[in-house]
Backbone and ligand atoms as CSV (ligand in chain L), in Angstrom:
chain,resi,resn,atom,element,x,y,z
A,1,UNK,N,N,-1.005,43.951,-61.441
A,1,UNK,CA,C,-1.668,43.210,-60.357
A,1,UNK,C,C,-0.840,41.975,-60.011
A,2,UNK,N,N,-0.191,41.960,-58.913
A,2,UNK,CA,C,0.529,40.637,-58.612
A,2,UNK,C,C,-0.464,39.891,-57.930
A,3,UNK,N,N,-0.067,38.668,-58.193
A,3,UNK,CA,C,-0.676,37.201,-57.490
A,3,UNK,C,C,-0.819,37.443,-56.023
A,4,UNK,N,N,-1.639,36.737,-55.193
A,4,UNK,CA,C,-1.692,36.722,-53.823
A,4,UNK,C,C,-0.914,35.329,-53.589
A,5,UNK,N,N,-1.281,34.207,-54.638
A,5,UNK,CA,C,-0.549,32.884,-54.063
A,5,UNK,C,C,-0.888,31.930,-55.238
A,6,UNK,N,N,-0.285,30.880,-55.210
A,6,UNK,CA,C,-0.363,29.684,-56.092
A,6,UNK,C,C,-1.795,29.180,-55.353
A,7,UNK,N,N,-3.203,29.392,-56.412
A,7,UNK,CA,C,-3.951,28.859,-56.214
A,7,UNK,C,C,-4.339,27.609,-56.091
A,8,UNK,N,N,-3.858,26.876,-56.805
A,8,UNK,CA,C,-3.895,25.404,-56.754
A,8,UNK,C,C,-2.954,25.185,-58.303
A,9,UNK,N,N,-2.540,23.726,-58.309
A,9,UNK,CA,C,-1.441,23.254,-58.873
A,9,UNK,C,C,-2.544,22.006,-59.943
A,10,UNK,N,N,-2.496,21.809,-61.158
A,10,UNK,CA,C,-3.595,20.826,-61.666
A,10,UNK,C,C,-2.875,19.292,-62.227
A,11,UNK,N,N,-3.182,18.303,-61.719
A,11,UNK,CA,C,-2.566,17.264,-62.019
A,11,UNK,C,C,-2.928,16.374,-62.622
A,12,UNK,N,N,-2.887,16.173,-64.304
A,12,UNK,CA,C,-3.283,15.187,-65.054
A,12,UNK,C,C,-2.846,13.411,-64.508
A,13,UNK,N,N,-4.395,13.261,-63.949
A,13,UNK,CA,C,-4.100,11.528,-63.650
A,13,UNK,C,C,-4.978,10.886,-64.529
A,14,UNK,N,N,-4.325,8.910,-64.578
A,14,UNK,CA,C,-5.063,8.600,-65.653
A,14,UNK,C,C,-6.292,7.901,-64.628
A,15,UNK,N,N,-6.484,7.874,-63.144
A,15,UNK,CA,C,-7.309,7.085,-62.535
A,15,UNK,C,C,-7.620,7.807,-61.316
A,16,UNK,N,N,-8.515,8.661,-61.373
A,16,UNK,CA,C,-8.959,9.705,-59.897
A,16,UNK,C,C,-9.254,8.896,-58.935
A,17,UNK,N,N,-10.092,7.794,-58.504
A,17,UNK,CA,C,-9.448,7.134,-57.615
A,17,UNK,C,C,-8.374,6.489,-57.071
A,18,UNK,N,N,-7.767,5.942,-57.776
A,18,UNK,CA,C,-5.784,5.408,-57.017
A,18,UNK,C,C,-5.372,6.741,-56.935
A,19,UNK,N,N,-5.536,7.436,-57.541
A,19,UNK,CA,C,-4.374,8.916,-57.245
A,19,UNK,C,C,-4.896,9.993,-55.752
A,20,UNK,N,N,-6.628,9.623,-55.847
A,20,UNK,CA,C,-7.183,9.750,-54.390
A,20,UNK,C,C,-6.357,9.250,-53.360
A,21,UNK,N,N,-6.489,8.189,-53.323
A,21,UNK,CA,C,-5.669,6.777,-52.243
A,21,UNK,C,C,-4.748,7.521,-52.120
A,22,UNK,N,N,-3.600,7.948,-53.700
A,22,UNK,CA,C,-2.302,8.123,-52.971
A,22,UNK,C,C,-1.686,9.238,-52.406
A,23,UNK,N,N,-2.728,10.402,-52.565
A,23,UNK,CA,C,-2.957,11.480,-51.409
A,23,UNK,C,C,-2.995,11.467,-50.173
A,24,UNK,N,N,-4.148,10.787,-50.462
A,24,UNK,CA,C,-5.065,10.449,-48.479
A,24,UNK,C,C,-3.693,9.644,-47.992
A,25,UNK,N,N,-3.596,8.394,-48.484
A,25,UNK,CA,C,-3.195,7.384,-47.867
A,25,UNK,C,C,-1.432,7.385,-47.526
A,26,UNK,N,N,-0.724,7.918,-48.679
A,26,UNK,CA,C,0.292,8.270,-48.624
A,26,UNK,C,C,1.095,9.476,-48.165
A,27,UNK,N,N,0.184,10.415,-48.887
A,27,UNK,CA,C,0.759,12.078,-48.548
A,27,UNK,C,C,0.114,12.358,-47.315
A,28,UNK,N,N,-1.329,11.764,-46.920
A,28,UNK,CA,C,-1.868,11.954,-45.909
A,28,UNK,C,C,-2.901,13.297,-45.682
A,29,UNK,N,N,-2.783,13.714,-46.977
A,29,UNK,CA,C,-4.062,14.427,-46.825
A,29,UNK,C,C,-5.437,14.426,-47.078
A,30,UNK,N,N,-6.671,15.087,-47.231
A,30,UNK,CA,C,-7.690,15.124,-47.461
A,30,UNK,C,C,-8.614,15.483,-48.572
A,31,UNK,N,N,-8.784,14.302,-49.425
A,31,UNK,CA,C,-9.743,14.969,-50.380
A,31,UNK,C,C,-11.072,15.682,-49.735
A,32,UNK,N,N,-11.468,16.852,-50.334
A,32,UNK,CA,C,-12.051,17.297,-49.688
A,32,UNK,C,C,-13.812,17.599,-50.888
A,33,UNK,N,N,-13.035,17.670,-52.080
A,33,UNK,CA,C,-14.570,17.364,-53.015
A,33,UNK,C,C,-13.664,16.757,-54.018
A,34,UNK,N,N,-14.742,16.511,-54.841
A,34,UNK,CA,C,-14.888,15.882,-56.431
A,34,UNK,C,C,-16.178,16.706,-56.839
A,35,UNK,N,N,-15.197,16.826,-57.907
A,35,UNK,CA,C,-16.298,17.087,-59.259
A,35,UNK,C,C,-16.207,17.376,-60.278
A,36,UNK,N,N,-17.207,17.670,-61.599
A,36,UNK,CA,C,-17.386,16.922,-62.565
A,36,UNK,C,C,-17.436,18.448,-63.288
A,37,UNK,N,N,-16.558,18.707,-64.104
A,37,UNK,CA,C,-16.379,20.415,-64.920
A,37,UNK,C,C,-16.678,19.786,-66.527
A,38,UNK,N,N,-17.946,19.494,-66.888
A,38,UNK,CA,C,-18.442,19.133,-68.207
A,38,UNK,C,C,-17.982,19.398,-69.574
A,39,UNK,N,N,-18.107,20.705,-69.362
A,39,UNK,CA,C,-17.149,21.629,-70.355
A,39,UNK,C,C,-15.753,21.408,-70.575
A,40,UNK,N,N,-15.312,20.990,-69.580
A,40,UNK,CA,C,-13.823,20.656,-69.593
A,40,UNK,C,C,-13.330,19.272,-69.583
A,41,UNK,N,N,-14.544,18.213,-69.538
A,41,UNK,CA,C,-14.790,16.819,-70.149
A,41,UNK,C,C,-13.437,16.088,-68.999
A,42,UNK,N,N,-13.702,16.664,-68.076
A,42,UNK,CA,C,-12.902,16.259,-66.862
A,42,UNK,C,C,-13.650,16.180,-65.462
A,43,UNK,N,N,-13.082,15.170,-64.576
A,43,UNK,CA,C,-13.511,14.963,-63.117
A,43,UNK,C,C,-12.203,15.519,-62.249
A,44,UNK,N,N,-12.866,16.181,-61.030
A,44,UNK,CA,C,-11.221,16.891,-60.110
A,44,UNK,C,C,-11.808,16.375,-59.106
A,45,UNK,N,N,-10.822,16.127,-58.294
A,45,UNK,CA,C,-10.672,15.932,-57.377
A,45,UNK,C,C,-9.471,17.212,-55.939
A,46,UNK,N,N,-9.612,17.834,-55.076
A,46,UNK,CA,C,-9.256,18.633,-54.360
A,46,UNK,C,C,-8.812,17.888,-53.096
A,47,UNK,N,N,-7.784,18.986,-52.532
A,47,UNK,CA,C,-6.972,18.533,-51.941
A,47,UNK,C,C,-6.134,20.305,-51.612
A,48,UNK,N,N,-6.531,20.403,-50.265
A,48,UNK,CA,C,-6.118,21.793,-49.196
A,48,UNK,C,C,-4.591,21.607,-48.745
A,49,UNK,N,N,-3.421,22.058,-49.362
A,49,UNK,CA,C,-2.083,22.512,-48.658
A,49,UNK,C,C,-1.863,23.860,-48.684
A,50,UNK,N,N,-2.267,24.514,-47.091
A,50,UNK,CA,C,-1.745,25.335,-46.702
A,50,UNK,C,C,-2.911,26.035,-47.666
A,51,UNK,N,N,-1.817,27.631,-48.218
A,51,UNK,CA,C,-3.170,28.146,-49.300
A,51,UNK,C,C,-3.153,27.536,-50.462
A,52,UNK,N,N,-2.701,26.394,-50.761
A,52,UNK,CA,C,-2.848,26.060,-52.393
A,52,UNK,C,C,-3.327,25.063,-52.048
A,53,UNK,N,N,-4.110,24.578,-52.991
A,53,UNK,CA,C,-4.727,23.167,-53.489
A,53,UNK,C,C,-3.745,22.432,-54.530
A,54,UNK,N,N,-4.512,21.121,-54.324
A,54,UNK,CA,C,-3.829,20.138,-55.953
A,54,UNK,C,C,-5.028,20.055,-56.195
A,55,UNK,N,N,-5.217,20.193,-57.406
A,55,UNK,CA,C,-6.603,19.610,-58.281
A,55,UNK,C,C,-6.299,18.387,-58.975
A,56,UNK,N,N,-6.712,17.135,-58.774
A,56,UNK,CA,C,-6.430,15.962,-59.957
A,56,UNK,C,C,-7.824,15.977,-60.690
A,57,UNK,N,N,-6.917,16.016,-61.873
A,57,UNK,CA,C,-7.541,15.919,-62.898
A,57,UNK,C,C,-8.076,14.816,-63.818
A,58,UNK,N,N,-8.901,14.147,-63.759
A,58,UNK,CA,C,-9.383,12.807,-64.874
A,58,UNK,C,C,-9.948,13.278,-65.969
A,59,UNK,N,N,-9.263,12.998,-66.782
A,59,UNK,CA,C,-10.425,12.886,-68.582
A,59,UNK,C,C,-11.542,12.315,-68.215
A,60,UNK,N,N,-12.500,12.520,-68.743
A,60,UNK,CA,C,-13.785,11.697,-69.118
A,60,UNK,C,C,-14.120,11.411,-70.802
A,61,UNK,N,N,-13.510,12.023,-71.083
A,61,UNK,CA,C,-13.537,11.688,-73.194
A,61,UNK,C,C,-12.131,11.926,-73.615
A,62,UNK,N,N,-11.393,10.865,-74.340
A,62,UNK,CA,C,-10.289,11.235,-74.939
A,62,UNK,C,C,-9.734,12.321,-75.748
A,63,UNK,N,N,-10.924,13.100,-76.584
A,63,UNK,CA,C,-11.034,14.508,-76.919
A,63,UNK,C,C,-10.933,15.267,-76.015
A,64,UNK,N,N,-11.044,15.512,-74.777
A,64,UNK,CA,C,-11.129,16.289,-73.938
A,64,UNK,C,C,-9.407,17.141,-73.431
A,65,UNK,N,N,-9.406,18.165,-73.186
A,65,UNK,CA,C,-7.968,19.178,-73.029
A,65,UNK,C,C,-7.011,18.028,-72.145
A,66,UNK,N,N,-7.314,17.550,-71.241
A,66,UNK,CA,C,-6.876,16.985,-70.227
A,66,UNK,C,C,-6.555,15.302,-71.047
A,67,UNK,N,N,-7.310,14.754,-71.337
A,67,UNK,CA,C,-7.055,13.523,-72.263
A,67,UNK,C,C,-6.085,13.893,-73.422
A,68,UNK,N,N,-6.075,14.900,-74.023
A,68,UNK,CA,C,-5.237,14.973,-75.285
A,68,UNK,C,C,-3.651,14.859,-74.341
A,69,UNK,N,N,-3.803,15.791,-73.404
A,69,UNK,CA,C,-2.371,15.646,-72.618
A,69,UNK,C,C,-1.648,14.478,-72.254
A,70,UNK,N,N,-2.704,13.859,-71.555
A,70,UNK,CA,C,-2.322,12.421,-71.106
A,70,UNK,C,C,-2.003,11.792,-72.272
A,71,UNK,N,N,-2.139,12.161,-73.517
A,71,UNK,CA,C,-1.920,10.868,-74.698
A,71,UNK,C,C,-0.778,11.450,-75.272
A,72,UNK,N,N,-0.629,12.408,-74.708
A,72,UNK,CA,C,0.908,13.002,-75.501
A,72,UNK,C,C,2.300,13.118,-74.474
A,73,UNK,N,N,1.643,13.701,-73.027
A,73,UNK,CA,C,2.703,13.344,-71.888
A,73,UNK,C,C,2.863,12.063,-71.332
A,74,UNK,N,N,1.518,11.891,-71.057
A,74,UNK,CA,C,1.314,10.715,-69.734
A,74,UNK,C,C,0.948,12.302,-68.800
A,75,UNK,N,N,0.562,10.625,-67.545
A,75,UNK,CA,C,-0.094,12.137,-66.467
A,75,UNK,C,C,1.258,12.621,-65.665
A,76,UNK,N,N,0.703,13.782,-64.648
A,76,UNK,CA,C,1.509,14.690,-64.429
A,76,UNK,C,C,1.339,16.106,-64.599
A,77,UNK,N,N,2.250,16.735,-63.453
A,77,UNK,CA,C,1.826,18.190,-63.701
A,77,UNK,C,C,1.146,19.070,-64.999
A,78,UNK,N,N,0.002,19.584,-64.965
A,78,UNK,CA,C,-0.939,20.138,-66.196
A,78,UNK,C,C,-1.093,21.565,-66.107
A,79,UNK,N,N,-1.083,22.011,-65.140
A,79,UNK,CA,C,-0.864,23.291,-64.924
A,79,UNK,C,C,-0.950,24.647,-63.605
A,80,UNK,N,N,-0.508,25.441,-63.665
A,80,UNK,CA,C,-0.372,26.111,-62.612
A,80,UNK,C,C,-1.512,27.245,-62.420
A,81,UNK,N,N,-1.993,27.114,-61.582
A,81,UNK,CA,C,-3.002,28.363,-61.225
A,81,UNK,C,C,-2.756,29.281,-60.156
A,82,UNK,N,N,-2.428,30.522,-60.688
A,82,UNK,CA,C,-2.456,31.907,-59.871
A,82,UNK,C,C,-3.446,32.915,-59.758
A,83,UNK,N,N,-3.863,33.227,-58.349
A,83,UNK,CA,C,-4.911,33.541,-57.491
A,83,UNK,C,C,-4.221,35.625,-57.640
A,84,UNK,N,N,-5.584,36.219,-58.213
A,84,UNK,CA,C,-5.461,37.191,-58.024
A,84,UNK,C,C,-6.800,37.926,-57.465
A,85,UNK,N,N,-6.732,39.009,-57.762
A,85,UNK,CA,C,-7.767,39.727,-56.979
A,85,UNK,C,C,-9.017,39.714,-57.705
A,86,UNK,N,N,-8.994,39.955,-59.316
A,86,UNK,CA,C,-9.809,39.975,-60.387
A,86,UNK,C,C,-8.745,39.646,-61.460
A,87,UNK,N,N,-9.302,38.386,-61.834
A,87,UNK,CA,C,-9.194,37.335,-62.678
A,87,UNK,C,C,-9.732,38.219,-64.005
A,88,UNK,N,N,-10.735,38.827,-64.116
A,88,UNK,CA,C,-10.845,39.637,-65.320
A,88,UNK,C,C,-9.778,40.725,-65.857
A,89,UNK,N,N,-9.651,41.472,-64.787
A,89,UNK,CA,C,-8.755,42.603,-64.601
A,89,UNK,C,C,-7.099,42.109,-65.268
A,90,UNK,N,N,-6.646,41.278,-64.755
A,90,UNK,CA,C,-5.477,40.454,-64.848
A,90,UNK,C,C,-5.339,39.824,-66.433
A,91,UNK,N,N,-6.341,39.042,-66.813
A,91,UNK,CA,C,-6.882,38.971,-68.017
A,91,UNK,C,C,-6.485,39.934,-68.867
A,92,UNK,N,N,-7.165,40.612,-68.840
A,92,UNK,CA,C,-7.106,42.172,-69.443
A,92,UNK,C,C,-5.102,42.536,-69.793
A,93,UNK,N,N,-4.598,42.659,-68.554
A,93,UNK,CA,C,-3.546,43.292,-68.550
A,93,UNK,C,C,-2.593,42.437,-69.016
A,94,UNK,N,N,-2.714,41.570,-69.558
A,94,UNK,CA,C,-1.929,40.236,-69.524
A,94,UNK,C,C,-2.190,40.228,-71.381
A,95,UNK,N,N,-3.007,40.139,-71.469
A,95,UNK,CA,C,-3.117,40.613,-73.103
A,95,UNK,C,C,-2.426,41.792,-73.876
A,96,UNK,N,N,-2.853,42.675,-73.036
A,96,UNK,CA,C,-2.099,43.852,-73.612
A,96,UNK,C,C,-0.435,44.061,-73.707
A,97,UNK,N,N,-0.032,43.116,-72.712
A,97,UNK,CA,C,1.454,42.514,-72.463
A,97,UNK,C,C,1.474,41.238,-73.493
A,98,UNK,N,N,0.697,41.384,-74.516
A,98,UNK,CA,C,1.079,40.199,-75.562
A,98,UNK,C,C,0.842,39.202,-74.995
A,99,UNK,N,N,0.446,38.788,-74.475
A,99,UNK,CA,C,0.435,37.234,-73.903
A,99,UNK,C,C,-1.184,36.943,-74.475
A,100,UNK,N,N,-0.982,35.705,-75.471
A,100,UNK,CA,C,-2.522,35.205,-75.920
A,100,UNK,C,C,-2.739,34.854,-74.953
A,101,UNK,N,N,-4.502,34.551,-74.959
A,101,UNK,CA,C,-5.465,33.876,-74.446
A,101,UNK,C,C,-6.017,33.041,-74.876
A,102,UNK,N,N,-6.107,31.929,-73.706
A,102,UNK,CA,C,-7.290,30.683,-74.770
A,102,UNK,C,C,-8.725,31.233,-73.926
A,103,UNK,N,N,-8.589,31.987,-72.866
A,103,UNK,CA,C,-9.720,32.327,-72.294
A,103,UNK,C,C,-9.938,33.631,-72.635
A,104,UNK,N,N,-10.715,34.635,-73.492
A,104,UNK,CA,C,-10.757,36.069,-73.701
A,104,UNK,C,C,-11.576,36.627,-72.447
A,105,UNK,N,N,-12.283,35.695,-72.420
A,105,UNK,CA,C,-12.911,36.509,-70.802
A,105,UNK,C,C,-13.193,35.204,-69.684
A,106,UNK,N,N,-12.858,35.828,-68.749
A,106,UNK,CA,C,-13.071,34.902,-67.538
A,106,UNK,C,C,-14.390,33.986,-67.192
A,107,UNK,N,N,-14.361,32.845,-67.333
A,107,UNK,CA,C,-15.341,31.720,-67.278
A,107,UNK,C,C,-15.377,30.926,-65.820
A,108,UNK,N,N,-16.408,30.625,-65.239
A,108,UNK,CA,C,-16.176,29.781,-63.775
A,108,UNK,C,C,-15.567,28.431,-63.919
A,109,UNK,N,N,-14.646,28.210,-63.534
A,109,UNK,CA,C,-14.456,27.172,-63.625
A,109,UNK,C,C,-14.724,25.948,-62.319
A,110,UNK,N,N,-13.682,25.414,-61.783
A,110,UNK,CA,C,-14.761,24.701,-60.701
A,110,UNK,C,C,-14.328,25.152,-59.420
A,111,UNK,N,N,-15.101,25.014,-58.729
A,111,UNK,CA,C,-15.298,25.425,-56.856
A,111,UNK,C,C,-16.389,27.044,-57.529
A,112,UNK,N,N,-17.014,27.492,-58.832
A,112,UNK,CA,C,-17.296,28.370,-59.388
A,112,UNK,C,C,-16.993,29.662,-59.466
A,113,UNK,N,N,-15.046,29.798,-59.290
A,113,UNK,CA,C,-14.342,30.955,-59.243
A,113,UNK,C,C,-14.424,31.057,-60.503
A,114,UNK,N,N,-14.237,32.580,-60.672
A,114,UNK,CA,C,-13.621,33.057,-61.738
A,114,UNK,C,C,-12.653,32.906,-62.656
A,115,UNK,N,N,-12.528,32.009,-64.034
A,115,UNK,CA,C,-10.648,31.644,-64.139
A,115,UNK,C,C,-10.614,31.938,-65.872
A,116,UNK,N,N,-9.046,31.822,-66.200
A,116,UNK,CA,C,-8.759,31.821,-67.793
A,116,UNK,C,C,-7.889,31.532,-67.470
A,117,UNK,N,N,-7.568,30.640,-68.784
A,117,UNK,CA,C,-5.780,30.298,-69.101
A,117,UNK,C,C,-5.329,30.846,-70.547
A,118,UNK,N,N,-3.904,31.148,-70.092
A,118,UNK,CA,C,-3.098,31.732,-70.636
A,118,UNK,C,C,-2.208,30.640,-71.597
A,119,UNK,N,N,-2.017,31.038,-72.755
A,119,UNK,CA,C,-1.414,30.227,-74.260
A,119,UNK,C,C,0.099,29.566,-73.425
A,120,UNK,N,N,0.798,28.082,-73.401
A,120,UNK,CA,C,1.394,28.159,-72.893
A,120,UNK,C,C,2.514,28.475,-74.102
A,121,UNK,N,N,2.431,28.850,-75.260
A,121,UNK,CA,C,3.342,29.343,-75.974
A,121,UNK,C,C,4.332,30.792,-75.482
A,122,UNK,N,N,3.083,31.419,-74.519
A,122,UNK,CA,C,3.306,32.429,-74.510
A,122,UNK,C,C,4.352,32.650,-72.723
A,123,UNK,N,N,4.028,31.141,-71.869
A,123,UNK,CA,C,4.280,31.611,-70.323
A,123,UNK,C,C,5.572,30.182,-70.466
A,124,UNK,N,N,6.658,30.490,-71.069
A,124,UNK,CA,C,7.651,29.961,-70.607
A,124,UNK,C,C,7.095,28.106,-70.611
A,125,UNK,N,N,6.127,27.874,-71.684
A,125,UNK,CA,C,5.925,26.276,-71.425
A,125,UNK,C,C,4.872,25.928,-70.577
A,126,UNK,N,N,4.608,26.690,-69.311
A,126,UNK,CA,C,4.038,26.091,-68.233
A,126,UNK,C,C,2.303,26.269,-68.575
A,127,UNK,N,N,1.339,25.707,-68.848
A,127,UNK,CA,C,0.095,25.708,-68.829
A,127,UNK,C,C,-0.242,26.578,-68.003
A,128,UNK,N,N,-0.907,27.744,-67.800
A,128,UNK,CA,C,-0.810,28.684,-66.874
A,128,UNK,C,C,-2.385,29.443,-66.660
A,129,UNK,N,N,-3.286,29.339,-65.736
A,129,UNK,CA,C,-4.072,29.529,-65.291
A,129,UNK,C,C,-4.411,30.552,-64.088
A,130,UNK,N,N,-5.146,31.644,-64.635
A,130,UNK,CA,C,-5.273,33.245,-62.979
A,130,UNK,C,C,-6.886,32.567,-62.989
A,131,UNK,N,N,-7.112,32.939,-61.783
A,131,UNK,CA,C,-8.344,32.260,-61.080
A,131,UNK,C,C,-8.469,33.443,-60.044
A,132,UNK,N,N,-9.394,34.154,-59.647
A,132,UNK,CA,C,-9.673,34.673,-58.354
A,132,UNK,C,C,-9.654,33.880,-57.310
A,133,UNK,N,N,-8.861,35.125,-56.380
A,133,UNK,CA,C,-8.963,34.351,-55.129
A,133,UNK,C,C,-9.883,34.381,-54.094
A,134,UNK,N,N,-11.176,34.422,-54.548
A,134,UNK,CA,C,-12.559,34.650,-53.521
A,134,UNK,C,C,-13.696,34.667,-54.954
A,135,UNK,N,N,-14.403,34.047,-54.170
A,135,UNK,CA,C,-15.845,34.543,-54.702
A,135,UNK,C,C,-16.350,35.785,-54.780
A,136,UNK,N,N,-16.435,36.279,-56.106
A,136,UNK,CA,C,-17.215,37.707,-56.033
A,136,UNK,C,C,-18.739,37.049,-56.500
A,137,UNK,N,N,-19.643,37.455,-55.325
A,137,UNK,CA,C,-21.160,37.199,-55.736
A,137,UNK,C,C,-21.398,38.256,-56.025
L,1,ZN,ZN,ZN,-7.079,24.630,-62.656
């Protein structure tokens, strides 16, 4: 199953508002939501180029996936998300090609698509995230 497109791109910031500003204000585009993925002890913020998004990403607890990063990188690119048809399906085939999972089965993540990420031991370094590209209700 190949990708349709770089779903969105995820960007560990340490302050979701200034990094808002320097979207809108600088890059000139549009946040378009925020919100709050509990489970993932993070706030995003969105942002529409073309078909991909940027998601910024804020910790909300220093334990949190996104906080451990920031205390070991600093912020900055966190990871890449690729848009397929079924995010389960892909899942699936992606295992059997050896590639661990930190996600064994596909969980909603936010905008409430379908998503899992992939071990970045296993994808060349890059934090790596398949997400459907549509809502299946
Ligand atoms: Zn993501």
């Amino acid at each position: 199953m190949k990708p349709t497109h770089i779903e969105h791109i995820g960007i560990a910031v340490n302050n979701l508002e200034e990094s808002i500003k320097y979207y809108e204000e600088i890059m000139g585009l549009e946040c378009y939501g925020i919100e709050e993925i509990k489970d993932q002890k993070v706030k995003t913020a969105f942002f529409q180029v073309g078909d991909t998004k940027i998601e910024l990403l804020e910790s909300t607890s220093p334990d949190g996936p996104v906080g451990k990063f920031i205390d070991k990188k600093g912020p900055g690119i966190h990871h890449l998300a690729f848009a397929v048809d079924d995010a389960g399906q892909k899942l699936q085939d992606l295992s059997e090609k050896g590639v661990r999972l930190i996600d064994k089965e596909p969980r909603k993540g936010a905008e409430g698509l379908n998503i899992g990420f992939l071990h970045p031991r296993d994808t060349q370094g890059v934090l790596t995230e398949i997400c459907d590209n549509k809502d299946h209700k």
